[in-house]
C-alpha positions as CSV (number, residue, x, y, z in Angstrom):
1,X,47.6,-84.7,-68.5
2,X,49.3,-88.2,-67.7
3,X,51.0,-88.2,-64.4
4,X,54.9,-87.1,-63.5
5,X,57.4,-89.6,-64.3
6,X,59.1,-90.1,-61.0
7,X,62.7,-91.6,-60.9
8,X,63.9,-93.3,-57.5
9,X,66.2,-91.1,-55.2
10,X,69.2,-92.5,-53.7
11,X,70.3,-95.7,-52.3
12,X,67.7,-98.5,-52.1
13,X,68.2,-98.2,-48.2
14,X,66.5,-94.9,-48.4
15,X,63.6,-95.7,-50.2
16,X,63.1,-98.7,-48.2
17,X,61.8,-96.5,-45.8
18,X,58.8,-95.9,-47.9
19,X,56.1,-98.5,-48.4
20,X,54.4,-95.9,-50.3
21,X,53.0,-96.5,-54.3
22,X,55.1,-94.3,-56.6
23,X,51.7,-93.0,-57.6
24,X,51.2,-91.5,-54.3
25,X,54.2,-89.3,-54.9
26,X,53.4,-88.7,-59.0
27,X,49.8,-87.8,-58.1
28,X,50.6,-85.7,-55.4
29,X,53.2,-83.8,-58.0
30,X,50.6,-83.5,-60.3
31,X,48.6,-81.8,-58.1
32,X,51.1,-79.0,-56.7
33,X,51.8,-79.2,-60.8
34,X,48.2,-78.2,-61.4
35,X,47.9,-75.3,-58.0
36,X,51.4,-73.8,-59.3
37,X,49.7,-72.9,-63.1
38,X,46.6,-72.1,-61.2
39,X,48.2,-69.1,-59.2
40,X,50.3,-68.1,-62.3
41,X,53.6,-69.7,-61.3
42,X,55.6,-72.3,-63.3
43,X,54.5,-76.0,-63.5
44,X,58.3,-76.6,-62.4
45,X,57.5,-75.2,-58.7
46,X,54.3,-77.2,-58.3
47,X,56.3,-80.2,-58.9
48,X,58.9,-79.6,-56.7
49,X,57.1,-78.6,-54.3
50,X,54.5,-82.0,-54.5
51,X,57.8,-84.2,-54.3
52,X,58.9,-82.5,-51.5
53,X,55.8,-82.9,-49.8
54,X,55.3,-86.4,-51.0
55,X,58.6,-87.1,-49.4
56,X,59.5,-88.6,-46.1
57,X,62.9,-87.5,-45.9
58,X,64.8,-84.2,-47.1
59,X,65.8,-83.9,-51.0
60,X,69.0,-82.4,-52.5
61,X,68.9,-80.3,-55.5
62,X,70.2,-83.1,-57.6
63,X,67.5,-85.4,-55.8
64,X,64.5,-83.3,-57.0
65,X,66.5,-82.8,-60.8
66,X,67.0,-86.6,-61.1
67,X,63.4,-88.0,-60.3
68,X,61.5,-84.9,-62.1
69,X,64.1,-85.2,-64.8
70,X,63.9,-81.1,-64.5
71,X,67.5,-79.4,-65.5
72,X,69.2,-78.2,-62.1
73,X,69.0,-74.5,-63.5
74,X,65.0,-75.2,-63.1
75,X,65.2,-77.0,-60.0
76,X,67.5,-74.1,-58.2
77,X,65.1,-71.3,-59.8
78,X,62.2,-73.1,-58.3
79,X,63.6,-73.7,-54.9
80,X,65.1,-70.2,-54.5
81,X,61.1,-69.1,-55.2
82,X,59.5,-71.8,-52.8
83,X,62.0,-70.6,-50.5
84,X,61.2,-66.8,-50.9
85,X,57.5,-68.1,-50.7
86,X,57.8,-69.8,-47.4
87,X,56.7,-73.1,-48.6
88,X,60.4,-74.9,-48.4
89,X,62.9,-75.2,-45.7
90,X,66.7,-75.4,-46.8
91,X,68.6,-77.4,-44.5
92,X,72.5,-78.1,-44.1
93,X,73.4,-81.6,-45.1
94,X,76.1,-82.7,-42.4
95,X,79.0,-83.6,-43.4
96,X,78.3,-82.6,-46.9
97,X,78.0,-79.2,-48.8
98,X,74.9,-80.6,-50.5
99,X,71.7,-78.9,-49.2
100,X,68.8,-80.6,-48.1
101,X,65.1,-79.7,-48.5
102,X,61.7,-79.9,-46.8
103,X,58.5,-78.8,-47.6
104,X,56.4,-76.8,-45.1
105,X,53.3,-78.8,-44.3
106,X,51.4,-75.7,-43.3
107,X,48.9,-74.0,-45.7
108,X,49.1,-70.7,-43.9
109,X,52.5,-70.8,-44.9
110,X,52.0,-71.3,-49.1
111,X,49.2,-68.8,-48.7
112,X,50.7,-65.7,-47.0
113,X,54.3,-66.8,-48.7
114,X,52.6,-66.2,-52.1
115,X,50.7,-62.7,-50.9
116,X,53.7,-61.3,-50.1
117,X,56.0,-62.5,-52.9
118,X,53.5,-61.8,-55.5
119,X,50.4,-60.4,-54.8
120,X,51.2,-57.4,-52.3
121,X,53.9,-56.4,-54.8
122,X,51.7,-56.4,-57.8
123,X,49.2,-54.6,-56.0
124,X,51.4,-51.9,-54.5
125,X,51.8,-50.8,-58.8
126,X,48.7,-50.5,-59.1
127,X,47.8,-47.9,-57.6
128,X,50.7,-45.7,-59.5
129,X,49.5,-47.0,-62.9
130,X,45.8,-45.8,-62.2
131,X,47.2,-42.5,-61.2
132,X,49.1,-42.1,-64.4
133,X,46.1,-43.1,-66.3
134,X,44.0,-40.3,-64.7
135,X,46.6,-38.0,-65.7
136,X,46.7,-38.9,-68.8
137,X,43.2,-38.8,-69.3
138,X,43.2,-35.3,-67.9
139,X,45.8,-34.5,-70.9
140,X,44.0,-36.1,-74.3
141,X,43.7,-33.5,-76.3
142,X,40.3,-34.2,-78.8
143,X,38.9,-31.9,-81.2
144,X,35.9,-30.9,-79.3
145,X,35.3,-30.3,-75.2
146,X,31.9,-32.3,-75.4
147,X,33.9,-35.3,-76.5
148,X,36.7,-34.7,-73.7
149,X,33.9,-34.6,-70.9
150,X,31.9,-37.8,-72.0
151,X,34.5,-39.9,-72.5
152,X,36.8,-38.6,-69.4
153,X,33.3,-39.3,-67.6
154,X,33.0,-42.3,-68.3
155,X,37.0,-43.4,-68.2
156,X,37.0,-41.6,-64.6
157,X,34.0,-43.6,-63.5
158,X,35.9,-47.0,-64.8
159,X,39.4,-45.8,-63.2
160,X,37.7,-44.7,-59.7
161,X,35.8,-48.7,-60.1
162,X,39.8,-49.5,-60.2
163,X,40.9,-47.6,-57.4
164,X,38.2,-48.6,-55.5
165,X,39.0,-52.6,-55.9
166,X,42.5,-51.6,-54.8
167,X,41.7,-49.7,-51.5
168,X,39.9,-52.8,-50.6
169,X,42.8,-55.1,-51.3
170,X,45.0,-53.1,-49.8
171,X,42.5,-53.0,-46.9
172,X,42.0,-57.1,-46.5
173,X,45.4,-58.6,-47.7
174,X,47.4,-57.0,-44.9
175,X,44.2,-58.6,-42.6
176,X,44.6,-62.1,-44.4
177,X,48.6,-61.8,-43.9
178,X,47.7,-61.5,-40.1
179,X,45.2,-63.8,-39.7
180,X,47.4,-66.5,-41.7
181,X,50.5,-65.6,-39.3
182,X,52.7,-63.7,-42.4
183,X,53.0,-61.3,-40.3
């Protein structure tokens, strides 16, 4: 996959902060770019995420749209998400109404941002779903008893595997919130 495109931000004054290669900032957003497909999110919050934490100095909206050459629709999406995850900070621009943004630097952070955004959610509906499949197990109607017992059985056996795995996530995750300081 060849590396992100990056476009300049702003006035030459504030890149001439950074003595930093362009392709520390592309590689960096390739590899957020990379993470973010990884976990199941869109490429588009990697990205923004890498230039954010490739960056020395706070980004607008329009700053991160312009050098990804990502629509603003996909840039506010993604940020409202980091946000949510914990892995941006959204500061007040003064003397502007433009919003500036940082990335957290912290791991923790991405790590128990994503848990509870995605995986705690997911995992709570779990638990409902196997429930419904055991009842509807407990409901098939076949022609003959013999079938109904080996094959409830052996779907019981597989569904109580399920279960299983979910006690124990539900067990650890709130653990690895803690330890991670998600709270």
């Amino acid at each position: 996959m060849p590396p992100a495109t990056l476009r300049p931000v702003g006035s030459p004054s504030r890149r001439a902060h950074s003595s930093l290669p362009d392709s520390y900032e592309s590689g960096l957003v390739e590899i957020f770019a990379d993470l973010a497909e990884l976990f199941g999110n869109p490429k588009s919050y990697g990205q923004i995420y890498g230039l954010l934490f490739a960056s020395e100095n706070p980004l607008s909206m329009e700053e991160i749209a312009q050098r990804l050459d990502i629509s603003q629709g996909s840039i506010s999406q993604g940020l409202r998400q980091l946000e949510a995850f914990g892995a941006v900070v959204k500061e007040k621009n003064n003397g502007s109404r433009q919003a500036l943004y940082t990335a957290k630097l912290e791991m923790k952070l991405l790590i128990s941002g994503f848990l509870k955004e995605r995986v705690i959610p997911r995992l709570e509906s779990t638990e409902a779903r196997v429930q419904a499949l055991r009842a509807s197990l407990s409901s098939t109607s076949l022609k003959s008893q013999t079938q109904v017992s080996s094959l409830s059985s052996s779907a019981l056996f597989r569904l109580d595997r399920v279960a299983k795995w979910h006690r124990s996530a539900r067990t650890i995750l709130p653990l690895a919130r803690k330890i991670l300081g998600g709270g």
